[in-house]
Predicted model as a PDB file, atoms N, CA, C, CB and O in Angstrom, pLDDT in the B-factor column:
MODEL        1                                                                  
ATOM      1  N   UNK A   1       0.826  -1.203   0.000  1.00 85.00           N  
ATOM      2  CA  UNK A   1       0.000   0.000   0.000  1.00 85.00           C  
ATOM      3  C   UNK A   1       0.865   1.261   0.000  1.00 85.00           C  
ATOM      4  CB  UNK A   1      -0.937   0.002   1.213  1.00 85.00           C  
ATOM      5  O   UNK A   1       0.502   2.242  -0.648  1.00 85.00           O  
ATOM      6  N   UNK A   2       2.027   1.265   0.725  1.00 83.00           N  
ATOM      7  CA  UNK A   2       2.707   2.348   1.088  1.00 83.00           C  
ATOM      8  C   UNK A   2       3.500   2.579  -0.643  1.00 83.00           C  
ATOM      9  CB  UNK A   2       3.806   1.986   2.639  1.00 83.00           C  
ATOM     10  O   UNK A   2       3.815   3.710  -1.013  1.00 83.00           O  
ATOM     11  N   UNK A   3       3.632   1.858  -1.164  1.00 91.00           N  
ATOM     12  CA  UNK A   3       4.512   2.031  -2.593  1.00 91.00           C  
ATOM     13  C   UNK A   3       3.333   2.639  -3.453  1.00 91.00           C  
ATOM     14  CB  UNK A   3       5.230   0.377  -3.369  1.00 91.00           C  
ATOM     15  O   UNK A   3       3.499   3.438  -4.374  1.00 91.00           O  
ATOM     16  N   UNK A   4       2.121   2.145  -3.021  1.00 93.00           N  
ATOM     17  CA  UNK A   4       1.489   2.728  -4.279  1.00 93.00           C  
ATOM     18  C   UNK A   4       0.685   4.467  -3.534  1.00 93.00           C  
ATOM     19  CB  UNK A   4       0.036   1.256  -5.030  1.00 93.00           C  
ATOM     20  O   UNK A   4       0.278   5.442  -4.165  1.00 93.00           O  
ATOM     21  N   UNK A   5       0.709   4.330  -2.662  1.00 91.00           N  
ATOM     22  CA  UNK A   5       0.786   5.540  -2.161  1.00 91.00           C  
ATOM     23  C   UNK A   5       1.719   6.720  -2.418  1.00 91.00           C  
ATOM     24  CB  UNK A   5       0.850   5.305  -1.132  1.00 91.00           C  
ATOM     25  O   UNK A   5       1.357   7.851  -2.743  1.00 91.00           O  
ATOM     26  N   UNK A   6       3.294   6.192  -2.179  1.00 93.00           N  
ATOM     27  CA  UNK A   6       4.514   6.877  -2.556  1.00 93.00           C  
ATOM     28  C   UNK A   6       4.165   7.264  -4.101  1.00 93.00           C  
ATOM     29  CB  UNK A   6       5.927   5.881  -2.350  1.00 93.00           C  
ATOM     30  O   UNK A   6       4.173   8.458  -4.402  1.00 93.00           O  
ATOM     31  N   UNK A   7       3.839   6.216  -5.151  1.00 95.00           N  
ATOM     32  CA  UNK A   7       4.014   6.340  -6.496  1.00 95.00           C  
ATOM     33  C   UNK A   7       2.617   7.413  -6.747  1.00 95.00           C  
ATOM     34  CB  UNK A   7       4.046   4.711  -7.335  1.00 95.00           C  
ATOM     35  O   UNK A   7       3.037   8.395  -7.360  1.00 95.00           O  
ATOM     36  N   UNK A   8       1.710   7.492  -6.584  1.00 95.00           N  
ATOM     37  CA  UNK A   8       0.277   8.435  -6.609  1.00 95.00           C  
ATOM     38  C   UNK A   8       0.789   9.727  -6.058  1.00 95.00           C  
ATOM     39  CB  UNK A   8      -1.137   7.819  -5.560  1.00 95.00           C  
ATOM     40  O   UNK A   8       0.395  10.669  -6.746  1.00 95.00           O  
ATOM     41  N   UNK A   9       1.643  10.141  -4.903  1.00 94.00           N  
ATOM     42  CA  UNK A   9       2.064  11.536  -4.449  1.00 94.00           C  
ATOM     43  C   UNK A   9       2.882  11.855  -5.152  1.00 94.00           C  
ATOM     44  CB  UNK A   9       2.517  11.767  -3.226  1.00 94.00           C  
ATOM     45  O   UNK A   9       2.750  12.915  -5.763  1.00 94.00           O  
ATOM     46  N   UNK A  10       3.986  11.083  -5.319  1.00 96.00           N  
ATOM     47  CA  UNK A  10       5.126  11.502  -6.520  1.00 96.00           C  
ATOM     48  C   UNK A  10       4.375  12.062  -8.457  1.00 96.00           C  
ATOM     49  CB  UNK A  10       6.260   9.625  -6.709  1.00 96.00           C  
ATOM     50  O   UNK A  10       4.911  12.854  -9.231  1.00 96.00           O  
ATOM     51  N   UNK A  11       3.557  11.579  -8.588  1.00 96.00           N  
ATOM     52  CA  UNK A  11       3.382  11.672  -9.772  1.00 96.00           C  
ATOM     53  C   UNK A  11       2.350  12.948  -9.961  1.00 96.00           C  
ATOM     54  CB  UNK A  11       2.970  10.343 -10.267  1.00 96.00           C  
ATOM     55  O   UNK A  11       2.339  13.631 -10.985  1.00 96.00           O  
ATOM     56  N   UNK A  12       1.542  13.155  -8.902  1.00 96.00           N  
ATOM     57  CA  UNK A  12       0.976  14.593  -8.566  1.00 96.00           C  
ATOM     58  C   UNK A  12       1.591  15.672  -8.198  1.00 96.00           C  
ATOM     59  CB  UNK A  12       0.225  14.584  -7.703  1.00 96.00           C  
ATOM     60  O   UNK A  12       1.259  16.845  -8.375  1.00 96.00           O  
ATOM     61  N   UNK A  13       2.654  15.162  -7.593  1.00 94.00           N  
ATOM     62  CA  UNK A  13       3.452  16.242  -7.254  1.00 94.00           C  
ATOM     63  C   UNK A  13       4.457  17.045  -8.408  1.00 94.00           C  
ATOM     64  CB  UNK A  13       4.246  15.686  -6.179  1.00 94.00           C  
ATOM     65  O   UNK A  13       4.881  18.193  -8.540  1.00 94.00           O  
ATOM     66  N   UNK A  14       4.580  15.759  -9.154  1.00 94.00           N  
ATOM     67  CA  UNK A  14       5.814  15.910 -10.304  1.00 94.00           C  
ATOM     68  C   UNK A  14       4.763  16.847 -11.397  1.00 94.00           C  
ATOM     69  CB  UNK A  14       6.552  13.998 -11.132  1.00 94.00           C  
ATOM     70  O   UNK A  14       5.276  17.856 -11.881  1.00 94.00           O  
ATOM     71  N   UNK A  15       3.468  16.552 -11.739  1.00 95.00           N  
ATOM     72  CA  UNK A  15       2.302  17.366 -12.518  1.00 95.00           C  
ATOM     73  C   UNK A  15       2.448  18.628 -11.776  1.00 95.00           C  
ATOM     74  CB  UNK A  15       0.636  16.709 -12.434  1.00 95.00           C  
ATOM     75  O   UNK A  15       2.331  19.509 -12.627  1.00 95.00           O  
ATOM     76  N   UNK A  16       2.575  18.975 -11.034  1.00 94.00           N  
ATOM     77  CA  UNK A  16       2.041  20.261 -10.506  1.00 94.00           C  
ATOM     78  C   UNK A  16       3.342  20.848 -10.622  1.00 94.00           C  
ATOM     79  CB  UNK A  16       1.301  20.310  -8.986  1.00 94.00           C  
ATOM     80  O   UNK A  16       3.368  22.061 -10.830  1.00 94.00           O  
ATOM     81  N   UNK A  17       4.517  20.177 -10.520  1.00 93.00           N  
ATOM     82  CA  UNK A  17       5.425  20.774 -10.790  1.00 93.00           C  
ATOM     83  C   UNK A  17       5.786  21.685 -11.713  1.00 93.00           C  
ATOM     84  CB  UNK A  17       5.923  20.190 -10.800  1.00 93.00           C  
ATOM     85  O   UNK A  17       6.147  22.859 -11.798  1.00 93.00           O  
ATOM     86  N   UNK A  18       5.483  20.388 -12.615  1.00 92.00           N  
ATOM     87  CA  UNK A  18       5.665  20.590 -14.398  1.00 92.00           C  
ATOM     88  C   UNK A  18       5.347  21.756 -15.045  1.00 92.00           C  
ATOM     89  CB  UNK A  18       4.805  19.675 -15.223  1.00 92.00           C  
ATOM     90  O   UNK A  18       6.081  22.450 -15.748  1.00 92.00           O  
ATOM     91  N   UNK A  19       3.550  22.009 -14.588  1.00 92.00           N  
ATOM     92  CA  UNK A  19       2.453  22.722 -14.972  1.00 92.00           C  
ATOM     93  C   UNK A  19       3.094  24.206 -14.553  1.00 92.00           C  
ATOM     94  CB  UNK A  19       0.977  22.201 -14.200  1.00 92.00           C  
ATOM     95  O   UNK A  19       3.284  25.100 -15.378  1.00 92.00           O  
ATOM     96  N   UNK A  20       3.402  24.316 -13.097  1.00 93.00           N  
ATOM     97  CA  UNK A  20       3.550  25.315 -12.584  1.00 93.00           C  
ATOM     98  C   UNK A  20       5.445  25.880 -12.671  1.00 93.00           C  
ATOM     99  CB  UNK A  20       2.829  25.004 -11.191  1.00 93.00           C  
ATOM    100  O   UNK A  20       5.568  27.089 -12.476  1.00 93.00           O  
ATOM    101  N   UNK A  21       6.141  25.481 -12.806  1.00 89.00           N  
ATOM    102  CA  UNK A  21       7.956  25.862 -12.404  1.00 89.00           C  
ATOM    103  C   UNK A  21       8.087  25.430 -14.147  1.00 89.00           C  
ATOM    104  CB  UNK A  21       9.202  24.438 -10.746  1.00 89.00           C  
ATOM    105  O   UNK A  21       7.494  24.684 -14.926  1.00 89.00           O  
ATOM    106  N   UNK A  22       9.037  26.224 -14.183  1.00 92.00           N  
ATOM    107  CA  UNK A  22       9.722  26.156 -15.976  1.00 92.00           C  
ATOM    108  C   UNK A  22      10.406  24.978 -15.220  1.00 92.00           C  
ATOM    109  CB  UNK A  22      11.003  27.771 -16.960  1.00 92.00           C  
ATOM    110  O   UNK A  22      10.411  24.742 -14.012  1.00 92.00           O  
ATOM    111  N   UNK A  23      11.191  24.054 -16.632  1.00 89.00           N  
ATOM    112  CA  UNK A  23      11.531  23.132 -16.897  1.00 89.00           C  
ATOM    113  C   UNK A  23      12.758  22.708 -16.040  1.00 89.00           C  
ATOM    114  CB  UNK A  23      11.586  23.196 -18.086  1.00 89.00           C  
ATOM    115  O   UNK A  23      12.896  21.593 -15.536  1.00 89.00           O  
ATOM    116  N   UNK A  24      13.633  23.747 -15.940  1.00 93.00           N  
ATOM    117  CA  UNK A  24      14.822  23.318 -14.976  1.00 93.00           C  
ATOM    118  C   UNK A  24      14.676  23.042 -13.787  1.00 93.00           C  
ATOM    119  CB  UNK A  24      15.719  24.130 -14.843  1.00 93.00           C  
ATOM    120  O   UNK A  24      15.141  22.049 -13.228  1.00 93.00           O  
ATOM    121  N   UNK A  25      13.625  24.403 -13.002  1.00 93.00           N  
ATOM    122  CA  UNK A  25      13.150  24.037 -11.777  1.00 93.00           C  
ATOM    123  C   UNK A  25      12.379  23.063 -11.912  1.00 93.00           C  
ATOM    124  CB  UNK A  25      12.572  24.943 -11.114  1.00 93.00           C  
ATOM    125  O   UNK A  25      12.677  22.515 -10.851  1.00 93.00           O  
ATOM    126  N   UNK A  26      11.655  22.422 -12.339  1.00 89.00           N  
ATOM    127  CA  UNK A  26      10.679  21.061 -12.631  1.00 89.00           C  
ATOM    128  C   UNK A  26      11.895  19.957 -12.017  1.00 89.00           C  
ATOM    129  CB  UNK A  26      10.142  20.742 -14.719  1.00 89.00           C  
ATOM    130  O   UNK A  26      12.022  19.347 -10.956  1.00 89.00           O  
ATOM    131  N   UNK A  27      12.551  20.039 -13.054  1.00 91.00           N  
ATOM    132  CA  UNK A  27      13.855  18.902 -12.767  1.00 91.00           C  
ATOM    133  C   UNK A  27      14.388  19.157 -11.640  1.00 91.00           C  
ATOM    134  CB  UNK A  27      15.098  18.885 -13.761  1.00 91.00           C  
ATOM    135  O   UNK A  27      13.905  18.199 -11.036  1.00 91.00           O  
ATOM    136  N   UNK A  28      14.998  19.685 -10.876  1.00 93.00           N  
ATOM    137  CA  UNK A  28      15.433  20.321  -9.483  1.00 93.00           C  
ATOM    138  C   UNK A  28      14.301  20.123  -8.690  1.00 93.00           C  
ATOM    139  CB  UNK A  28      15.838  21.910  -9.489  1.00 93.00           C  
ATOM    140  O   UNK A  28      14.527  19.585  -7.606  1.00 93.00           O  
ATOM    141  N   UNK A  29      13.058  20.434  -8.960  1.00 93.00           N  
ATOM    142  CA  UNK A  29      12.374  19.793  -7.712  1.00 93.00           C  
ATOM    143  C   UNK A  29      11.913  18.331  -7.760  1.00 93.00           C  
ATOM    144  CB  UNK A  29      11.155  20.573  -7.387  1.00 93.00           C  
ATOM    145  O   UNK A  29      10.893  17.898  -7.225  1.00 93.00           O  
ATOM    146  N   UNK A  30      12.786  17.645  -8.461  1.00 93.00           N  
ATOM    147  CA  UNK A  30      12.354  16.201  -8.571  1.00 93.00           C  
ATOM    148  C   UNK A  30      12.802  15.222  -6.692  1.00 93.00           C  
ATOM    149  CB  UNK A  30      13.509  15.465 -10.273  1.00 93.00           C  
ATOM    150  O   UNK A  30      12.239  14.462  -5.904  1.00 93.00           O  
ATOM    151  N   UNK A  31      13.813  15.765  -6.805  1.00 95.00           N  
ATOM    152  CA  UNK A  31      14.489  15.459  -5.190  1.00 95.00           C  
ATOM    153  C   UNK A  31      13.495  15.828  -4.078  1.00 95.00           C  
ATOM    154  CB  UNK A  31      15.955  16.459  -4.841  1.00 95.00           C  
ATOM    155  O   UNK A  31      12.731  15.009  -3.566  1.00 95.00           O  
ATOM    156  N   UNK A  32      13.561  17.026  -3.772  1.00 95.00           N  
ATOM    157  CA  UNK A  32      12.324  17.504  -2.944  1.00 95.00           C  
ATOM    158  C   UNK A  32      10.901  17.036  -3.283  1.00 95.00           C  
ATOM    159  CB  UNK A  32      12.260  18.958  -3.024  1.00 95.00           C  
ATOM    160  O   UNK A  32       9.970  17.601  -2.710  1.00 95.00           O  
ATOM    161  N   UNK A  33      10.707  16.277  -3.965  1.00 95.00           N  
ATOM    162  CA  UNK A  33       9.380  15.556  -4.385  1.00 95.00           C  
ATOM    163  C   UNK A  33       9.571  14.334  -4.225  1.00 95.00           C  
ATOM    164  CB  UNK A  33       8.888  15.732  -5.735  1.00 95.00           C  
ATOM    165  O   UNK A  33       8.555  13.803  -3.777  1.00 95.00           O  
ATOM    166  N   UNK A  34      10.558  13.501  -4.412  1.00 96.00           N  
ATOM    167  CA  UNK A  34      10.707  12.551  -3.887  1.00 96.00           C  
ATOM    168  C   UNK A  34      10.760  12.082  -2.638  1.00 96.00           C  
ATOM    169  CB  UNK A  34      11.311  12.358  -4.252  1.00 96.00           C  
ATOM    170  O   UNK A  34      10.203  11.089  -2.168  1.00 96.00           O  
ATOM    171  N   UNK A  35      11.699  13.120  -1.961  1.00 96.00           N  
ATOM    172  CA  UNK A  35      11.722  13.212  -0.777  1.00 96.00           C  
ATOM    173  C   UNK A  35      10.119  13.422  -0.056  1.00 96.00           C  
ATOM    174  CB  UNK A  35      12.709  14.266  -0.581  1.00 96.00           C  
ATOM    175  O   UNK A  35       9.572  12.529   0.592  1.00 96.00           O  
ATOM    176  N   UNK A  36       9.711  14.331  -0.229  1.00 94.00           N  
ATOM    177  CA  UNK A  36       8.438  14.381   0.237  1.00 94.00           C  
ATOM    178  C   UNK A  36       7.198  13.362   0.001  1.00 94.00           C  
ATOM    179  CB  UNK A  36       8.114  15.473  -0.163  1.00 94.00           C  
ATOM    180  O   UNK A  36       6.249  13.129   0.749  1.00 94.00           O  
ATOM    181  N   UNK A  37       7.475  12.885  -1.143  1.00 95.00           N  
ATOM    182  CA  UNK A  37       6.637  11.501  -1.400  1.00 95.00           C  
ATOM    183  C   UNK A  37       6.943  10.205  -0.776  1.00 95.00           C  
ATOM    184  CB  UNK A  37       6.693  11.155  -2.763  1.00 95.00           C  
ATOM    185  O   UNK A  37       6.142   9.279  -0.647  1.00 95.00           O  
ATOM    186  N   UNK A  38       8.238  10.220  -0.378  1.00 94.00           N  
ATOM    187  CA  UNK A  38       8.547   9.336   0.410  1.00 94.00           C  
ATOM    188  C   UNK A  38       8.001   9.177   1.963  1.00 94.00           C  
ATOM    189  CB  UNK A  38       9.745   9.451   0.329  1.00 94.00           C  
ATOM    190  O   UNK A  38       7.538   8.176   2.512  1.00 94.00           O  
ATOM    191  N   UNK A  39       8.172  10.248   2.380  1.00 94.00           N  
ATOM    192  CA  UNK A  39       7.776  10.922   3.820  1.00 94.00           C  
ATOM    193  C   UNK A  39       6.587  10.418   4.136  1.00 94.00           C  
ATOM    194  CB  UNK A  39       7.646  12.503   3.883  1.00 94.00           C  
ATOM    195  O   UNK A  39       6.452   9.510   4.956  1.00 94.00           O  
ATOM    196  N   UNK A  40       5.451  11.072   3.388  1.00 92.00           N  
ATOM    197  CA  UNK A  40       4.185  10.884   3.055  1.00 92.00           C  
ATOM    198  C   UNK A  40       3.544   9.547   3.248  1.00 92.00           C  
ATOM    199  CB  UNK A  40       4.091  11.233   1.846  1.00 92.00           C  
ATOM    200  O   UNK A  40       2.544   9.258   3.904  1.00 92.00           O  
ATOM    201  N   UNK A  41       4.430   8.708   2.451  1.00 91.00           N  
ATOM    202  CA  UNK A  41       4.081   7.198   2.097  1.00 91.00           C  
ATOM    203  C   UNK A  41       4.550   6.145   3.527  1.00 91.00           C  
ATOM    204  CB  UNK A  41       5.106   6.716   0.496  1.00 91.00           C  
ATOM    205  O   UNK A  41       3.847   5.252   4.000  1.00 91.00           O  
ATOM    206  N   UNK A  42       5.540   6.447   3.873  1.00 89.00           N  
ATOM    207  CA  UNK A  42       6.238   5.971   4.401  1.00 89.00           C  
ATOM    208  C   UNK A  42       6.254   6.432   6.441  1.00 89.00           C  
ATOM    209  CB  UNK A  42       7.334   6.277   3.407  1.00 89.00           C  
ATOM    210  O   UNK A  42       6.197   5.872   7.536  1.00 89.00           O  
ATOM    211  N   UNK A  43       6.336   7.390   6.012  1.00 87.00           N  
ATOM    212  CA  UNK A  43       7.055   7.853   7.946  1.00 87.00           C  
ATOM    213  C   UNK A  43       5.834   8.933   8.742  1.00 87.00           C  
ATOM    214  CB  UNK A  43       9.124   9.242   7.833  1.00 87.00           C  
ATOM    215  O   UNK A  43       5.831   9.345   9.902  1.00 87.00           O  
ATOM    216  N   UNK A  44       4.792   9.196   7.561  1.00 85.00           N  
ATOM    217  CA  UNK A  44       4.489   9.866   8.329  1.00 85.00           C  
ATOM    218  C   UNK A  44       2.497   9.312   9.078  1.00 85.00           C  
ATOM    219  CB  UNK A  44       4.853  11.305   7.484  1.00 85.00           C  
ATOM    220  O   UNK A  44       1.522   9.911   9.531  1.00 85.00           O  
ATOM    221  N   UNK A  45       2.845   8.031   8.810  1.00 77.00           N  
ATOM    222  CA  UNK A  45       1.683   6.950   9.680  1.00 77.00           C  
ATOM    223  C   UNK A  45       0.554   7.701   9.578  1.00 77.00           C  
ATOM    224  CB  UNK A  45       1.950   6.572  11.449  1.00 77.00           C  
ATOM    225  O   UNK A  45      -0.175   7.755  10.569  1.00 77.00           O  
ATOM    226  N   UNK A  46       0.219   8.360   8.478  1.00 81.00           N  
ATOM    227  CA  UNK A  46      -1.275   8.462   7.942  1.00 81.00           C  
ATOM    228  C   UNK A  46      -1.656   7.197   7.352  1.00 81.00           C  
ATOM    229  CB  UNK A  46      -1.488   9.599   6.834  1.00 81.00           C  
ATOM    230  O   UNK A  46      -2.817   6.895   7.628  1.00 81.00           O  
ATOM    231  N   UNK A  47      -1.032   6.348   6.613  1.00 67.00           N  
ATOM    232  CA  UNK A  47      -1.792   5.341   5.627  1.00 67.00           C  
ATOM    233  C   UNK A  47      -1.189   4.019   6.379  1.00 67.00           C  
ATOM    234  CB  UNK A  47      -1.348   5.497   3.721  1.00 67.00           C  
ATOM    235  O   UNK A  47      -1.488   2.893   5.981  1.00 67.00           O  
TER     236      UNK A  47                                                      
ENDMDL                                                                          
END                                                                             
């Protein structure tokens, strides 16, 4: 559950990125989105 959780925040997060930050910052916030999708999925015992 927690992977497909991680993979559903990451991929919303990475859209909103996209949509919203030009292309370099898009790429640069791939880390901080990961990171935070990880968090999410993982450590922070909502799911």
């Amino acid at each position: 559950m927690e992977r497909k959780i991680f993979w559903i925040v990451f991929i919303a997060l990475g859209l909103v990125a996209d949509f919203i930050l030009p292309l370099w910052w898009a790429l640069a916030a791939t880390i901080p989105i990961a990171f935070v999708s990880w968090w999410i999925a993982y450590r922070s015992d909502w799911f």
